[in-house]
N, C-alpha and C positions, 0 to 999 in steps of 0.2 A: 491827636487830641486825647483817645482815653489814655495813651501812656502818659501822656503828662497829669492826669486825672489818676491814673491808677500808679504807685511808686510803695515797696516794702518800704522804707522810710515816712512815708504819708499819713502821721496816726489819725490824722481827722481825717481819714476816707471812710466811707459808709458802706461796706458790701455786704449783701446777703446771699447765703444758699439756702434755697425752697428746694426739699426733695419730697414734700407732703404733700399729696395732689399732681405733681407735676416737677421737673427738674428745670432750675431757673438759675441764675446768678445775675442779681441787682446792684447796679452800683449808682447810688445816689439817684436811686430811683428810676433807674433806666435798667432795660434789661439787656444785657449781654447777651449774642451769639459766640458761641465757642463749639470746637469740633467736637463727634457723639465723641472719641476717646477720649478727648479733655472731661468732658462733663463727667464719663464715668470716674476718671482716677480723680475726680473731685467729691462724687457723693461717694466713693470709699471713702477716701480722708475725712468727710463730713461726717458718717455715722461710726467708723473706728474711734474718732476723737483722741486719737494720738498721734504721734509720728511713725511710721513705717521704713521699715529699710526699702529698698529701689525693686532686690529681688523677690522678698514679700509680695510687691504693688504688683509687680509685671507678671509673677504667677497667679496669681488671684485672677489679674484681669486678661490673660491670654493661656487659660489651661492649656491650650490645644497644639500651639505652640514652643519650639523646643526655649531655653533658658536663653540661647543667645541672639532668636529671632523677638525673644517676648522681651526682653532688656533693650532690645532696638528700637521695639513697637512704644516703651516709654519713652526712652528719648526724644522720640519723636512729637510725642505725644505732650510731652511738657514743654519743647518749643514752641508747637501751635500753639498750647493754650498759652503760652505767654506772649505770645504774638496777641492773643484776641483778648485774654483778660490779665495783663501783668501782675506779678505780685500775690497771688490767690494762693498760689501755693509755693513756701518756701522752702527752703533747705537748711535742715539742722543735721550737722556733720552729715554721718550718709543716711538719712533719713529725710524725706519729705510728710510734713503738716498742711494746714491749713495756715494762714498768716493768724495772727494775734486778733486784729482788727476785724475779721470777717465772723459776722454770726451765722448760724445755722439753726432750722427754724425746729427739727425734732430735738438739739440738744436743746431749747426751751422747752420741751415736751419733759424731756426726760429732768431736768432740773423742778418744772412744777412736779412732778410726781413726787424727787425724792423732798420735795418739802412736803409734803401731804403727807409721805409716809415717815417723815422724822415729828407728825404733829401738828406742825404751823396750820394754821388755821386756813378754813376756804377764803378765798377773796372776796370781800363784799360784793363784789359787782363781777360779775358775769357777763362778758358782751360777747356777742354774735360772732366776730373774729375768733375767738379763742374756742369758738367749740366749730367752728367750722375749720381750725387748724389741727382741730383735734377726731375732726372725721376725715381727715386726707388719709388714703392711701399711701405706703411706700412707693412712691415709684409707682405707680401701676400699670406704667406702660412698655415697664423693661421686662425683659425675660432670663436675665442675667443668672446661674446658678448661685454666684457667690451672694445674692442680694436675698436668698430664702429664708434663711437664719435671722438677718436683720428685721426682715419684712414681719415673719412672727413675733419677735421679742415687740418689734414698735406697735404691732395690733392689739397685744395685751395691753401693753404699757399704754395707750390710746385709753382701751375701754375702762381699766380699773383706773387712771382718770377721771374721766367721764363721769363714773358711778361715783366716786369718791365727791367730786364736786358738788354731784346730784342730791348726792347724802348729805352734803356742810347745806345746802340750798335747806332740803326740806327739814334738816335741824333748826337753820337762823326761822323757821316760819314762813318761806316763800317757798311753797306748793310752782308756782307758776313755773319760775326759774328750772327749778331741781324737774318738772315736766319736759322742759324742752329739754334740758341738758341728757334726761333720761334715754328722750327720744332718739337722741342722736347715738348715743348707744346700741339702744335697739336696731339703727339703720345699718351700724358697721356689723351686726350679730343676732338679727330676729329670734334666734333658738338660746340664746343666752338669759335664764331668769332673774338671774339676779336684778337686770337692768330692767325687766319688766316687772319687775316686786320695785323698785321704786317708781314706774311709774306710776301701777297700780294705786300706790299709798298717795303718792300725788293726789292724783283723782279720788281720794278718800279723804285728804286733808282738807279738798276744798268744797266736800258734800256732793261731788259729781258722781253715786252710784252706779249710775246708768254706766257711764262712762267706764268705770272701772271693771264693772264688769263686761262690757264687751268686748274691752281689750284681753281680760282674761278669755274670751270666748276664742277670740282671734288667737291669741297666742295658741289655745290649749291646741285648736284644731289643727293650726300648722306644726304640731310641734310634732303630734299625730301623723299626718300625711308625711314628712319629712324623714321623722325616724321611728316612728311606731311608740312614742313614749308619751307620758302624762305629765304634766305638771306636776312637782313635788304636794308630797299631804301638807308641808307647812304653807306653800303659796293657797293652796286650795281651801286651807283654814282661813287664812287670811280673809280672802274673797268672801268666804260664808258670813265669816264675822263679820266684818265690814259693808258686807252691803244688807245682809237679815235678811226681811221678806223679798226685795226684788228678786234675791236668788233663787226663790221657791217655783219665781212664773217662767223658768225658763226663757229660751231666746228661740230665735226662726234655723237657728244652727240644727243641722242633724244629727249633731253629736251634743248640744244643750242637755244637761244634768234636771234631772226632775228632784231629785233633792237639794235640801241646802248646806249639806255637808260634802256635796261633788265627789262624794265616794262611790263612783259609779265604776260600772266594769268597763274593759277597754271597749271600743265601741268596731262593729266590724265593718269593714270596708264594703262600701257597695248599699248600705243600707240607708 
């Protein structure tokens, strides 16, 4: 039944690979079983985004392995998968791709990026999908060496994102939007300020003092206990100007600033 559902000829077939959150291959909204080798020499192809020669693929994914055992271990390995999902991945002279027809959900990641970064503008609307595609993890449940490289480039690429969207939000005038989008930032990278300098201003845009400032409170302290450091003087400006007096009454924190310039000394552990 899926062979006849799944065919390299088939242009109206629908498949997806999710390797953000979890490693998947959907086809017409069903989820495929395929073997762990299949799946991995599929989220390689997925995050190279080119075609690969055979010995390339087999060393990548069998370091350990001499050249003529890890060349076997492909073989193999692209029979099964094509026994369980056909067609997913083709062959261009000696090189293996991904088919035409198959998307994959980080090169949507990385296509919104580079429109962001050639200009185009934020998307009016923002929905819950897109930023919960944009807090998945690579993979997080593989341990794979060759996956560490990718896994950092897609964590930036994630959070400058994130922040980028956050920033078009609270430019168009929706504090609310650009809050959540912030937040999800802060989740993939608590010690990261940039994303918490937008949510700060959020919570400034929309008169929420209180609010702004106790997220400054929270970040300053964790940022402290984690790596021994301060919020930058520009965030720290920020917070004074922005919130005025509330800054003066300090908070229940044991590290709360009694001025409202937060030019305070580092604060000592234990006290």
């Amino acid at each position: 039944m899926l062979k006849e559902l799944i065919s390299e000829r088939n242009t109206t077939m629908v498949v997806r690979v999710e390797v953000l959150h979890h490693f998947r291959i959907v086809v017409h909204g069903a989820y495929v079983e395929v073997p762990d080798s299949g799946a991995r020499l599929v989220a390689l192809l997925a995050l190279d985004d080119c075609p690969r020669l055979r010995p390339s693929l087999a060393n990548t994914l069998w370091p350990d392995r001499s050249e003529t055992d890890a060349r076997t271990s492909l073989r193999r390995s692209l029979w099964r998968l094509n026994e369980a999902a056909p067609g997913v991945i083709v062959r261009i002279g000696h090189q293996l791709a991904l088919a035409g027809h198959v998307s994959v959900d980080a090169r949507e990641v990385v296509a919104l990026a580079e429109r962001l970064d050639n200009g185009q503008p934020v998307p009016s609307r923002i929905g819950p999908d897109l930023v919960r595609l944009l807090q998945g993890d690579l993979l997080p449940h593989w341990s794979d060496d060759w996956l560490d490289g990718f896994r950092e480039w897609m964590r930036q690429l994630r959070l400058h994102t994130l922040e980028a969207l956050a920033r078009g939000a609270l430019d168009a005038d929706r504090p609310g939007a650009a809050l959540t989008i912030a937040l999800a930032a802060v989740g993939i990278d608590p010690l990261r300020e940039s994303a918490r300098r937008i949510v700060i201003a959020a919570h400034l845009v929309e008169g929420n003092s209180a609010d702004a400032l106790r997220h400054y409170y929270q970040y300053r302290d964790l940022l402290w206990d984690e790596i021994g450091l301060q919020p930058s003087r520009y965030l720290q400006g920020v917070v004074a100007d922005g919130c005025g007096p509330i800054a003066r009454l300090g908070s229940k924190s044991r590290r709360a600033p009694r001025t409202a310039n937060f030019q305070h000394p580092p604060p000592k552990r234990g006290t």
